[in-house]
Backbone as CSV, one residue per row, in Angstrom:
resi,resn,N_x,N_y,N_z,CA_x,CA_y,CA_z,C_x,C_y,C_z
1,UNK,-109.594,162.908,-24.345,-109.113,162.692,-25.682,-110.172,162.073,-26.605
2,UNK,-111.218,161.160,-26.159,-112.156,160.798,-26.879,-113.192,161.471,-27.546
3,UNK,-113.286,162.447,-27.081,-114.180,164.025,-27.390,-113.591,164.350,-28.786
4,UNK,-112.216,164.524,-28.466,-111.468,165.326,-29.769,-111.836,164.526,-30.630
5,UNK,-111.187,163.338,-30.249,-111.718,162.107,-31.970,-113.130,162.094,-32.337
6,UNK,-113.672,161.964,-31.756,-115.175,162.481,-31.858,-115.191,163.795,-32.678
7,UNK,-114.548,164.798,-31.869,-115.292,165.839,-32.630,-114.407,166.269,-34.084
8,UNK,-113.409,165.629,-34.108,-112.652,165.820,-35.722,-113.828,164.516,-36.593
9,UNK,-113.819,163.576,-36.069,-114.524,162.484,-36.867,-115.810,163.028,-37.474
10,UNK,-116.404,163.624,-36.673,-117.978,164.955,-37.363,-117.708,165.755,-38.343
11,UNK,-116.208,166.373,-38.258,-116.499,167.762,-38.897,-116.230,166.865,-40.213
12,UNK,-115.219,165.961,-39.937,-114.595,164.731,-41.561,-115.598,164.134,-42.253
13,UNK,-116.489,163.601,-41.447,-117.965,162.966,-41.994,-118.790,164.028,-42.680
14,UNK,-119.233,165.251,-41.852,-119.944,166.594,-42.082,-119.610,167.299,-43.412
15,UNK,-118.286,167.475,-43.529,-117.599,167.712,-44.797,-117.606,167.061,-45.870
16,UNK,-117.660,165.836,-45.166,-118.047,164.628,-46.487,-119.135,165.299,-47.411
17,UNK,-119.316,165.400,-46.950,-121.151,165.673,-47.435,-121.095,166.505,-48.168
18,UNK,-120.537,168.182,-47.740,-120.620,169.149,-48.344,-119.492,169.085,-49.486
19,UNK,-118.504,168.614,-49.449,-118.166,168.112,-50.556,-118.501,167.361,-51.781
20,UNK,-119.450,166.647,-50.885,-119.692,165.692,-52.078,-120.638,166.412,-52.609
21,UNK,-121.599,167.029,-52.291,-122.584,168.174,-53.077,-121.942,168.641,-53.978
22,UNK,-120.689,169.534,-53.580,-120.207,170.239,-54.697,-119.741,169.706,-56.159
23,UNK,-119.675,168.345,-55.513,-118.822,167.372,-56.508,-119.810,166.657,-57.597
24,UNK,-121.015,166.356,-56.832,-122.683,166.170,-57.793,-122.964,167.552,-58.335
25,UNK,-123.169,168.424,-57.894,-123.730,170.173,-58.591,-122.154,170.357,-59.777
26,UNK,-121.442,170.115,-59.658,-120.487,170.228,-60.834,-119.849,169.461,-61.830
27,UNK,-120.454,168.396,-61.581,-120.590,167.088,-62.295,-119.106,166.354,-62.594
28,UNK,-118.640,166.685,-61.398,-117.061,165.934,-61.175,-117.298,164.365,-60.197
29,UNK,-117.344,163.621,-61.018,-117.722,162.258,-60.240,-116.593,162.097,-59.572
30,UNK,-115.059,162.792,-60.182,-113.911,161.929,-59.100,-113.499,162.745,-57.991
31,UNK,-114.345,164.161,-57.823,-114.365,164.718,-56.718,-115.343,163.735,-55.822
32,UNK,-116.072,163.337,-56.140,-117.468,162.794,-55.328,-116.952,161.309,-54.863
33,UNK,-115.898,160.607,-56.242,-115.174,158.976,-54.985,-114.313,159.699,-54.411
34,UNK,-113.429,160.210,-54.708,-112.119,160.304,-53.718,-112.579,161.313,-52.465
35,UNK,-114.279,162.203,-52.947,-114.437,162.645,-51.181,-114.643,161.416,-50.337
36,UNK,-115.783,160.772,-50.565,-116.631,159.900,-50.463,-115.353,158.891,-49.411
37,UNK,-114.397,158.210,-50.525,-113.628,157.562,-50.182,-112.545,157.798,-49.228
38,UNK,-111.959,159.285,-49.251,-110.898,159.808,-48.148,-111.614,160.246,-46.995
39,UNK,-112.282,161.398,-47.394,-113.096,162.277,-45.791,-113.718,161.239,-45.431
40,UNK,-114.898,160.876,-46.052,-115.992,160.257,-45.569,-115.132,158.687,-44.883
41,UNK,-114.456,157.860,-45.229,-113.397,156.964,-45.058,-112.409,157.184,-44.067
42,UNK,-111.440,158.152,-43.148,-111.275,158.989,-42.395,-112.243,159.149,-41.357
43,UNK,-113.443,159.879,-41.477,-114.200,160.253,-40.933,-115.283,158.978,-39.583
44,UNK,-115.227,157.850,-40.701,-116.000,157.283,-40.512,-115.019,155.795,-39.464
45,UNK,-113.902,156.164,-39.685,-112.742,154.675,-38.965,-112.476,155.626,-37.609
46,UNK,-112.205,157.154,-37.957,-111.837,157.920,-36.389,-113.431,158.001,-35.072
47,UNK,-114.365,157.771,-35.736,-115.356,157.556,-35.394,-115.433,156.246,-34.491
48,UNK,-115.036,155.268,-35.106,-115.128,153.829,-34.575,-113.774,153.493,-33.525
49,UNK,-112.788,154.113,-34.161,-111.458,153.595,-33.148,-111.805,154.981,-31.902
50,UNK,-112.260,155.808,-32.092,-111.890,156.668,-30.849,-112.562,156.490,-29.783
C-alpha cells in the first residue's frame, strides 16, 4: 500500500508543475495558487504520511 501513496503522491506533485506552467504561460495567477496550493499541497502531505 505504500507504493500506491507514493505513486499517486508523484503524479499530484508532477502535475503540480504542469499545471502551474499553464497557469504562468496564460497569465492566470489563481490557476497557479489554487494549483500550487491543492495538487502541489495534496501531493506533497500524501508523500509524507504514506
Amino acid at each position: 500500500m505504500p507504493r500506491f501513496v507514493g505513486v499517486v503522491a508523484a503524479f499530484l506533485w508532477g502535475g503540480d508543475f504542469i499545471v502551474g506552467s499553464i497557469g504562468i504561460s496564460s497569465h492566470h495567477f489563481w490557476l497557479l495558487y489554487l494549483d500550487y496550493g491543492v495538487l502541489g499541497g495534496f501531493g506533497l502531505g500524501h508523500g509524507y504520511d504514506g
